[in-house]
Every structure is written in C-alpha cells, then in structure tokens.
N, C-alpha and C positions, 0 to 999 in steps of 0.2 A: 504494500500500500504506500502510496504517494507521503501519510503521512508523517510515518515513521521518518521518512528520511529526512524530511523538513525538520524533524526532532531531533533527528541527528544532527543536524547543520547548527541547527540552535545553539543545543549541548556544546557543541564544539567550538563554536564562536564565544560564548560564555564565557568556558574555560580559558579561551585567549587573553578576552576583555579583562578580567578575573589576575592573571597573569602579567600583565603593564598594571593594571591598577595598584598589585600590590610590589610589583618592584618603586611605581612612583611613592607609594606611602610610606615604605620601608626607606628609603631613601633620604626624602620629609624629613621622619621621624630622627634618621639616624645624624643629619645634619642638626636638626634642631636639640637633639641631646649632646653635641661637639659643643655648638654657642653655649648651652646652658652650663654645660661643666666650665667650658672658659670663662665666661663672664658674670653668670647667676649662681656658683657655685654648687650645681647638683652634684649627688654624692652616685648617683650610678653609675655602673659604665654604661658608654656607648654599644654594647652586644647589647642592652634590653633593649633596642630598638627594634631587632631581629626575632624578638619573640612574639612580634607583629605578620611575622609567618607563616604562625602557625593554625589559626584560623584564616586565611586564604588559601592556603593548598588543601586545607581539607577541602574546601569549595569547589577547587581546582578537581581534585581528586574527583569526587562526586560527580561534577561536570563530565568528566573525560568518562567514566562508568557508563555515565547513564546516554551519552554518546554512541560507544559500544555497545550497549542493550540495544539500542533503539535500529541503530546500525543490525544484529543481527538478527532482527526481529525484520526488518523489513527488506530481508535479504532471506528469510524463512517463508515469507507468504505469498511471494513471486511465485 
C-alpha cells in the first residue's frame, strides 16, 4: 500500500530533522556552558552539555525503527 511508504519517508525524514536539530542544540548548549564557566562562574563541566543527547537519539532511534517497520510492511503487501 501507497501508505506505508509515505510513513516510511516520514519516519525517515524525522529522524534526519531530529539529527541537525540536536547536533545544533548540543552545540548551543555546549558553547553557552564555555561563557558560563569563563565568565558567570558555573561549577560544571562543559560534557553536561552532551547529556542533551540522550533524549534525541532515543527519538532518533524510534524514528529510524518505525521507518523500517513501515518500510517492511509495505514491501509485505505488494
């Protein structure tokens, strides 16, 4: 069926979207905790930035799955 595959493109595009968004956030973050330590005096390092990672690749994850489900599901009803 026509739709699955459109679900697949979806999924897939998602997970790209999903993927720059969080290299840009991660990035963001990771500069703005550099000034903050040099100037404002934060006490953490600069790696807590990076644990801003970890709920976008799950998303990531999930996306890219449910891409391949949908993928072989409408590669099954052909």
């Amino acid at each position: 069926m026509q739709k699955y595959k459109y679900l697949s493109y979806i999924f897939m595009a998602l997970a790209i979207l999903l993927s720059n968004v969080m290299c840009a956030a991660v990035a963001y973050n990771y500069c703005n905790m550099q000034w903050g330590i040099r100037y404002e005096g934060y006490s953490a390092p600069t790696n807590v930035a990076f644990l801003l990672v970890i709920p976008y690749a799950v998303g990531i994850v999930i996306c890219v799955i449910l891409a391949c489900f949908f993928n072989k599901k409408q590669k099954n009803s052909i």
